[in-house]
Jmol script that loads the backbone (N, CA, C; Angstrom):
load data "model"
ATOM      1  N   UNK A   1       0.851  -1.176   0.000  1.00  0.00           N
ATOM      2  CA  UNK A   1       0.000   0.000   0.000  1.00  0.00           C
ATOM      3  C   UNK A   1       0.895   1.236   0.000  1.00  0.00           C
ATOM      4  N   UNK A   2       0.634   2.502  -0.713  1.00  0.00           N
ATOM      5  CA  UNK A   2       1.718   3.261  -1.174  1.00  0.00           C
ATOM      6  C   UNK A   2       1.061   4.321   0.023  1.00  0.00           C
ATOM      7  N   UNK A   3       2.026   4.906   0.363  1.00  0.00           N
ATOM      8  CA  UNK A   3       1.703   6.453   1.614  1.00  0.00           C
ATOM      9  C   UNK A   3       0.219   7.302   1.094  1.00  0.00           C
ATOM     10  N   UNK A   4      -0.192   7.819  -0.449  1.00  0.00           N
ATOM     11  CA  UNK A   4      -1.062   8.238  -0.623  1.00  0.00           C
ATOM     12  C   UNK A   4      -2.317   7.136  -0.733  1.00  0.00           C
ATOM     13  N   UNK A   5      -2.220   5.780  -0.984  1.00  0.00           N
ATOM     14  CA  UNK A   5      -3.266   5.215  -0.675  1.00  0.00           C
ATOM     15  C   UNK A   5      -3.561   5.199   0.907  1.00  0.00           C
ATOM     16  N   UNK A   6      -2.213   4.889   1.873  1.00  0.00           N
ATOM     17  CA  UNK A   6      -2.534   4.548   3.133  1.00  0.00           C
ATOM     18  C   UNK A   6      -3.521   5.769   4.015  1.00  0.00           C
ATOM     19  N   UNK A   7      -2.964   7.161   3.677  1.00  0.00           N
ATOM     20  CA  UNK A   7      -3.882   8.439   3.385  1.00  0.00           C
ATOM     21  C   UNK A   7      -5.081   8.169   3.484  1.00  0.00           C
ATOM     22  N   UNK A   8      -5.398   8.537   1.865  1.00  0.00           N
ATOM     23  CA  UNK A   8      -6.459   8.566   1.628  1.00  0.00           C
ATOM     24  C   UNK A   8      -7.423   7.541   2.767  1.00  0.00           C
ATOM     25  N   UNK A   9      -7.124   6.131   2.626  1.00  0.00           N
ATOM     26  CA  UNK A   9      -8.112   5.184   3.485  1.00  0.00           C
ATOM     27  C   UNK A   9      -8.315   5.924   5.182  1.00  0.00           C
ATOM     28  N   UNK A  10      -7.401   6.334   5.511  1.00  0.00           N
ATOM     29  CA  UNK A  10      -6.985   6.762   6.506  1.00  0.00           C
ATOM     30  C   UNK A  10      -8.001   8.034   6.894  1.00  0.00           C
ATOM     31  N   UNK A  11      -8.380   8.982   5.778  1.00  0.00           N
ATOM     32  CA  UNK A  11      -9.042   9.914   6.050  1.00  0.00           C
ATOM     33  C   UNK A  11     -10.738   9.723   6.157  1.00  0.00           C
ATOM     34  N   UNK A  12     -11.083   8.173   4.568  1.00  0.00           N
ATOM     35  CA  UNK A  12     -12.197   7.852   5.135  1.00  0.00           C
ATOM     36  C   UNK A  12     -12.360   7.287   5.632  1.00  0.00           C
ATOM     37  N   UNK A  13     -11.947   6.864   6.507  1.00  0.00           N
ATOM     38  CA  UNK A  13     -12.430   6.172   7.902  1.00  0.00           C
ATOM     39  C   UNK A  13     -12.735   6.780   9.071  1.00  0.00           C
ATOM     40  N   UNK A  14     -11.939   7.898   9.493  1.00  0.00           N
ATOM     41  CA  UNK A  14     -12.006   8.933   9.853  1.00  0.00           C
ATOM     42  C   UNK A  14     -13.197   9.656  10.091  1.00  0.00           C
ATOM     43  N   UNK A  15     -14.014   9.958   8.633  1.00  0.00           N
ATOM     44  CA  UNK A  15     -14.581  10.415   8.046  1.00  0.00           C
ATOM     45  C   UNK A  15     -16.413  10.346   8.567  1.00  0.00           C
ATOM     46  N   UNK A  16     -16.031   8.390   8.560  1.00  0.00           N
ATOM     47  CA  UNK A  16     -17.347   8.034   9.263  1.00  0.00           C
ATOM     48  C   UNK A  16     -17.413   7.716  10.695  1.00  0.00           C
ATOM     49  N   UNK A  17     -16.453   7.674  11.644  1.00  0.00           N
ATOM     50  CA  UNK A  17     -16.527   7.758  12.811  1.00  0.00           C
ATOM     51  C   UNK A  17     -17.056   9.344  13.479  1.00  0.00           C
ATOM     52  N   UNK A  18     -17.769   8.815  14.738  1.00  0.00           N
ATOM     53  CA  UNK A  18     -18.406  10.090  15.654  1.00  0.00           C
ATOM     54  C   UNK A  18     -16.692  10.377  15.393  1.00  0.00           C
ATOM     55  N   UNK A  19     -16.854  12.723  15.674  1.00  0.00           N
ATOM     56  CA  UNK A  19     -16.083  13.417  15.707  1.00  0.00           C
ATOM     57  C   UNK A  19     -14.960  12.729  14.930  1.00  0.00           C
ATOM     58  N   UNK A  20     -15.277  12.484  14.189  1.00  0.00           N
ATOM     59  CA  UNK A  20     -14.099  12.428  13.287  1.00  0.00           C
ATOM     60  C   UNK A  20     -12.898  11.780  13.668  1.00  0.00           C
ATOM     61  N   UNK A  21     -13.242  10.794  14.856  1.00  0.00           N
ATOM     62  CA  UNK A  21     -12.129   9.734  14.753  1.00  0.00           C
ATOM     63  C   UNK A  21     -11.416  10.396  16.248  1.00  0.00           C
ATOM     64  N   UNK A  22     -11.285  11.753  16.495  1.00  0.00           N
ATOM     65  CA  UNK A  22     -10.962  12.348  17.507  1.00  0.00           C
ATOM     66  C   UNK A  22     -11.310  11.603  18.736  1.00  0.00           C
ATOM     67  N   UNK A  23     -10.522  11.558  19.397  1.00  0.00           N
ATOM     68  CA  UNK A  23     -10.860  11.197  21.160  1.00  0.00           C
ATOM     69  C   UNK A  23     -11.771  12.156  22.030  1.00  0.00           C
ATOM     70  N   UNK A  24     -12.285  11.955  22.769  1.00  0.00           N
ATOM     71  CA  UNK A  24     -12.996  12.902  23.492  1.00  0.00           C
ATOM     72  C   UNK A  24     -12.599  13.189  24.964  1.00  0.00           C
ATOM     73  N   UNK A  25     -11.331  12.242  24.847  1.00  0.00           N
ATOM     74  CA  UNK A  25     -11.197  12.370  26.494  1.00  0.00           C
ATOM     75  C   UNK A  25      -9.176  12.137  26.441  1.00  0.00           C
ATOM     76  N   UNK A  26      -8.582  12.685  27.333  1.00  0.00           N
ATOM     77  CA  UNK A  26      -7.637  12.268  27.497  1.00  0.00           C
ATOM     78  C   UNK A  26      -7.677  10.524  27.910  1.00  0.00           C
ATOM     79  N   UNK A  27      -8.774  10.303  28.648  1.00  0.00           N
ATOM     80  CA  UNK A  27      -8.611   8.896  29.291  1.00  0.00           C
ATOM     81  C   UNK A  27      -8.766   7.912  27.996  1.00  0.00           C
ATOM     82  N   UNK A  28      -9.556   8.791  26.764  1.00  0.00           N
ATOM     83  CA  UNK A  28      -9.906   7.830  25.692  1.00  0.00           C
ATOM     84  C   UNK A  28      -8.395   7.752  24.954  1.00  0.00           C
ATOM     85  N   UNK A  29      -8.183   8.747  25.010  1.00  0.00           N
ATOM     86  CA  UNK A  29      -6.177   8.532  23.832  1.00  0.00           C
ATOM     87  C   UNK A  29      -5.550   7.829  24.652  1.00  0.00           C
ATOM     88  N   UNK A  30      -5.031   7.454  25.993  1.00  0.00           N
ATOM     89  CA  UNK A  30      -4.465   6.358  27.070  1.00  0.00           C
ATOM     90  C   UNK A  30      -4.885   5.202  26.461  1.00  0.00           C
ATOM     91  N   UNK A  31      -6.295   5.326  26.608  1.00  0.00           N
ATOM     92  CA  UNK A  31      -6.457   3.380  26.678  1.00  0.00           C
ATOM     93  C   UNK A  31      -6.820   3.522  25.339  1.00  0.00           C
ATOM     94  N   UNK A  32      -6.657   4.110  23.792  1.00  0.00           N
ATOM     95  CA  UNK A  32      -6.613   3.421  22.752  1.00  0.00           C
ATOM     96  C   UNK A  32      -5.028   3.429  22.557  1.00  0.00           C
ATOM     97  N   UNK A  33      -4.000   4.099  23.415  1.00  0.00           N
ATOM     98  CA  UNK A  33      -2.876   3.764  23.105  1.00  0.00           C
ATOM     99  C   UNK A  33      -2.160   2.125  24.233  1.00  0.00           C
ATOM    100  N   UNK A  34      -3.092   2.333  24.782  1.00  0.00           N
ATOM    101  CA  UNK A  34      -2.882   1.148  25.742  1.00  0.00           C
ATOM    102  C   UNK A  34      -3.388  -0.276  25.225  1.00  0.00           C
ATOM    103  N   UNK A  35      -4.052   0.090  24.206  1.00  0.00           N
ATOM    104  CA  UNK A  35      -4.609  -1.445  23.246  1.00  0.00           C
ATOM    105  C   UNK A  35      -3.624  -1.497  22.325  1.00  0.00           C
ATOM    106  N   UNK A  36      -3.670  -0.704  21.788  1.00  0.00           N
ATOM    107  CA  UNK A  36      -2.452  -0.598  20.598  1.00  0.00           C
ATOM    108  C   UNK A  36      -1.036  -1.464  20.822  1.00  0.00           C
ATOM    109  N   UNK A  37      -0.893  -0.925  22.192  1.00  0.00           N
ATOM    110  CA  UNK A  37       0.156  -0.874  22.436  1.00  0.00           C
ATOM    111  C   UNK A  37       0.777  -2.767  22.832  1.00  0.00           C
ATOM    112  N   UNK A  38      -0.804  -3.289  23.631  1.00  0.00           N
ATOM    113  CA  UNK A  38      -0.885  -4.529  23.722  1.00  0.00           C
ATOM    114  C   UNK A  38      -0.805  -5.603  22.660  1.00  0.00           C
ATOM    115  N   UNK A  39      -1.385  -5.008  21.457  1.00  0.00           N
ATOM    116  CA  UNK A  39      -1.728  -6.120  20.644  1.00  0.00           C
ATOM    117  C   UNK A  39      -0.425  -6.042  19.628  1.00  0.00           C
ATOM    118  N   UNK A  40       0.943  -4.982  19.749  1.00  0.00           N
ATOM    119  CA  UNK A  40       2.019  -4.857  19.262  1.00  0.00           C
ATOM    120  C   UNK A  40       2.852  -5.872  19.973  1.00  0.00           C
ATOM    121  N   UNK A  41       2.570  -6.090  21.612  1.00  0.00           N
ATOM    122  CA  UNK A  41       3.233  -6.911  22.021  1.00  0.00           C
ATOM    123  C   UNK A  41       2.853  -8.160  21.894  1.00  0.00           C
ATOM    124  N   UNK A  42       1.556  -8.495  21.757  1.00  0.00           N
ATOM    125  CA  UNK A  42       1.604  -9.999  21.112  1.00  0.00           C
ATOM    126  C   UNK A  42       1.879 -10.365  19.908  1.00  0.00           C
ATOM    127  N   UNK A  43       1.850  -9.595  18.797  1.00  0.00           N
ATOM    128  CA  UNK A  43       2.509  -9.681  17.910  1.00  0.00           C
ATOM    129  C   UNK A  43       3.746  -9.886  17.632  1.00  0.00           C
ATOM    130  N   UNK A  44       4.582  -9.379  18.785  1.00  0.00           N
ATOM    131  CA  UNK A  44       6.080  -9.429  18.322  1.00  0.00           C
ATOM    132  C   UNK A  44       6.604  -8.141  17.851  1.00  0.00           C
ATOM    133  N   UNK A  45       5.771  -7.232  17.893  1.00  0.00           N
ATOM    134  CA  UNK A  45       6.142  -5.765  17.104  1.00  0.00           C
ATOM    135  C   UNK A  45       6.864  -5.348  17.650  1.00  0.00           C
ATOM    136  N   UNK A  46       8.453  -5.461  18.242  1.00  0.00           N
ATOM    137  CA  UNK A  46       9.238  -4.665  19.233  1.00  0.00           C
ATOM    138  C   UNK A  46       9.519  -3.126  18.960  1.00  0.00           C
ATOM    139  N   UNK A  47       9.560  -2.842  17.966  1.00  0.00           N
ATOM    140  CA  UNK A  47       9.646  -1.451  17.176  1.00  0.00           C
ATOM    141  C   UNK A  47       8.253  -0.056  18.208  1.00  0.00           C
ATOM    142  N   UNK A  48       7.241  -1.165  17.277  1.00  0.00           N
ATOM    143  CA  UNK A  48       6.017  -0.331  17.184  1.00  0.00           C
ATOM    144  C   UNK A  48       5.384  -0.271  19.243  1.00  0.00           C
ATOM    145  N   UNK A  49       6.225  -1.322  19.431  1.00  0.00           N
ATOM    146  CA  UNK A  49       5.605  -1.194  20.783  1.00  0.00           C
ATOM    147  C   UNK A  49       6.896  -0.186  21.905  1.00  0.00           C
ATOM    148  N   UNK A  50       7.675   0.455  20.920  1.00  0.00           N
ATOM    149  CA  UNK A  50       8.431   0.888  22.106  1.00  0.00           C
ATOM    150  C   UNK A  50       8.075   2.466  21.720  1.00  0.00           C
ATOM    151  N   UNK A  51       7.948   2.531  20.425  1.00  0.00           N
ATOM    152  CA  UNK A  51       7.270   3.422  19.759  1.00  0.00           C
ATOM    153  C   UNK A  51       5.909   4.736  20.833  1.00  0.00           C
ATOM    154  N   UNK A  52       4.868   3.235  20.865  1.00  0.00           N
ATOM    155  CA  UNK A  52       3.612   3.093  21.083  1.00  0.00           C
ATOM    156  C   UNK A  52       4.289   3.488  22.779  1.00  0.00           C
ATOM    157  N   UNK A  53       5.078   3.161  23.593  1.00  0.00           N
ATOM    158  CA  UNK A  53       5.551   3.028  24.954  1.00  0.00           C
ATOM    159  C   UNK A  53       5.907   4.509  25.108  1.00  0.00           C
ATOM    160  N   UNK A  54       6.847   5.097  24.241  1.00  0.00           N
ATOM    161  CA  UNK A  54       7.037   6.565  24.415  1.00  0.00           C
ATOM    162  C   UNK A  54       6.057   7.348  24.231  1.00  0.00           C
ATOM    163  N   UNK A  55       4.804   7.075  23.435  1.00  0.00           N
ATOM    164  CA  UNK A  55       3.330   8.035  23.437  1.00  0.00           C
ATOM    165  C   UNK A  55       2.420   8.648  24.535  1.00  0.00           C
ATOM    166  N   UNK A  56       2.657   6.973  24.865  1.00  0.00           N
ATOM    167  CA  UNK A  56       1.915   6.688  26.268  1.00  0.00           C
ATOM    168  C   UNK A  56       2.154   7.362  27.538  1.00  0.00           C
ATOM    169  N   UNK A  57       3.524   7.281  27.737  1.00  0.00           N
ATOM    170  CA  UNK A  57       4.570   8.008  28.547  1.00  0.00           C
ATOM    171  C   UNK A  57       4.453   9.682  28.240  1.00  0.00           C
ATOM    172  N   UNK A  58       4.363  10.216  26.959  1.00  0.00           N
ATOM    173  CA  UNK A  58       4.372  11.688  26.663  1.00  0.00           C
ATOM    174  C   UNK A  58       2.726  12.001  27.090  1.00  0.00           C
ATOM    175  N   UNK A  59       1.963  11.315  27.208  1.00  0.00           N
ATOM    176  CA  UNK A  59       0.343  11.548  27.083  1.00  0.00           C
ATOM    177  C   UNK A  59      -0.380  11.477  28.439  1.00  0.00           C
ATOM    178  N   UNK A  60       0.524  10.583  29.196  1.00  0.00           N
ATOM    179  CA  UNK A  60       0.160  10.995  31.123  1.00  0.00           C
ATOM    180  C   UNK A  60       0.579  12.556  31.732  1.00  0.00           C
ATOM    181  N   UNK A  61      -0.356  12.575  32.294  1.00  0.00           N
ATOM    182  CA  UNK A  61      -0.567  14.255  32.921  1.00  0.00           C
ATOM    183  C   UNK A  61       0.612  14.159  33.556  1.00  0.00           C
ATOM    184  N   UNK A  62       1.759  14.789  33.982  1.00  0.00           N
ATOM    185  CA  UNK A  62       2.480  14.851  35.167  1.00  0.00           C
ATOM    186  C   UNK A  62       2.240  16.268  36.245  1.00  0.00           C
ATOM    187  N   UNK A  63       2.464  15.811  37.151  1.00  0.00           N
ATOM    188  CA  UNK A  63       2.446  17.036  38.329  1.00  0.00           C
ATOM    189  C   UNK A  63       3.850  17.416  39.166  1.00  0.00           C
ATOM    190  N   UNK A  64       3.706  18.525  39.560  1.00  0.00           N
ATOM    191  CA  UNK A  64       5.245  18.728  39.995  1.00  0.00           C
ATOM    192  C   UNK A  64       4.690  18.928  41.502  1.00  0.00           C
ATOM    193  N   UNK A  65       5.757  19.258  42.439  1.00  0.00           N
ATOM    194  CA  UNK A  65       5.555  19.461  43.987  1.00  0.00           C
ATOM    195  C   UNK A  65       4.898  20.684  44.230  1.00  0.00           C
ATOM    196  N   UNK A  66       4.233  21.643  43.219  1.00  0.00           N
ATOM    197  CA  UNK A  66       3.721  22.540  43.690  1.00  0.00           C
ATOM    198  C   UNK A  66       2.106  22.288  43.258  1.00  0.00           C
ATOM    199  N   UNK A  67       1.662  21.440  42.652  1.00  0.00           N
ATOM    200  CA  UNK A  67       0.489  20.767  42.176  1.00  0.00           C
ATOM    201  C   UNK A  67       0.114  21.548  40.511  1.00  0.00           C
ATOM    202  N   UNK A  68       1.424  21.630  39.809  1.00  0.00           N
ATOM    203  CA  UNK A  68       0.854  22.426  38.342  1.00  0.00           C
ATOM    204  C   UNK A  68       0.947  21.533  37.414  1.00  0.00           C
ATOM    205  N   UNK A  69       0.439  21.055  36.312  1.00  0.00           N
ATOM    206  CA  UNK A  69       0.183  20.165  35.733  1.00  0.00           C
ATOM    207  C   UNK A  69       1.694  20.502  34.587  1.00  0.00           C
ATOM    208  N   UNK A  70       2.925  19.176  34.476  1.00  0.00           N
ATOM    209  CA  UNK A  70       3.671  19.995  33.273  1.00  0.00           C
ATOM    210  C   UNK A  70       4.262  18.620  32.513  1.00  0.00           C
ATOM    211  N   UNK A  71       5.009  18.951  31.683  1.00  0.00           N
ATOM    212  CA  UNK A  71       5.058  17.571  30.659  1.00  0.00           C
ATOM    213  C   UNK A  71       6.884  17.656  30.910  1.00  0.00           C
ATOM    214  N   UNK A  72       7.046  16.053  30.881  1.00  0.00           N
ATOM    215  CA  UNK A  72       8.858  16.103  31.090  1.00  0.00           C
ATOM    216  C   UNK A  72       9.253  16.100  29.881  1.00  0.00           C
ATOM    217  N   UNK A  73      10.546  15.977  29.847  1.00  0.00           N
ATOM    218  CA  UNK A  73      11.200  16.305  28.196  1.00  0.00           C
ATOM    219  C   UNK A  73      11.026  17.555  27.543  1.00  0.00           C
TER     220      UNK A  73
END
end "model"
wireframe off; spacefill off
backbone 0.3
color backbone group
């Protein structure tokens, strides 16, 4: 499948999902990266799951000692 086919499919699908495929919740982007992320490891996907491991990691809220919400890295 060439990058502009993978696209295109990519957009209609998109297309017919509520909001447009968008998450509605931070808790919803976690646990669809938390499936993702599972079914890479039964697969064998070591790549896509370390990949999928740094998302996950960038996408949890962090808090510092003064209670302000901030992102590491």
């Amino acid at each position: 499948m060439t990058m502009e086919t993978s696209f295109r499919l990519s957009q209609a699908l998109a297309t017919g999902r509520d909001n447009g495929g968008r998450p509605n919740s931070r808790e919803a982007v976690l646990s669809r990266l938390l499936a993702k992320r599972a079914a890479a490891h039964r697969a064998g996907l070591v790549d896509l799951e370390t990949i999928l491991r740094k998302q996950i990691e960038w996408s949890l809220p962090m808090r510092s000692i003064s209670g302000k919400a901030r992102r590491l890295g």
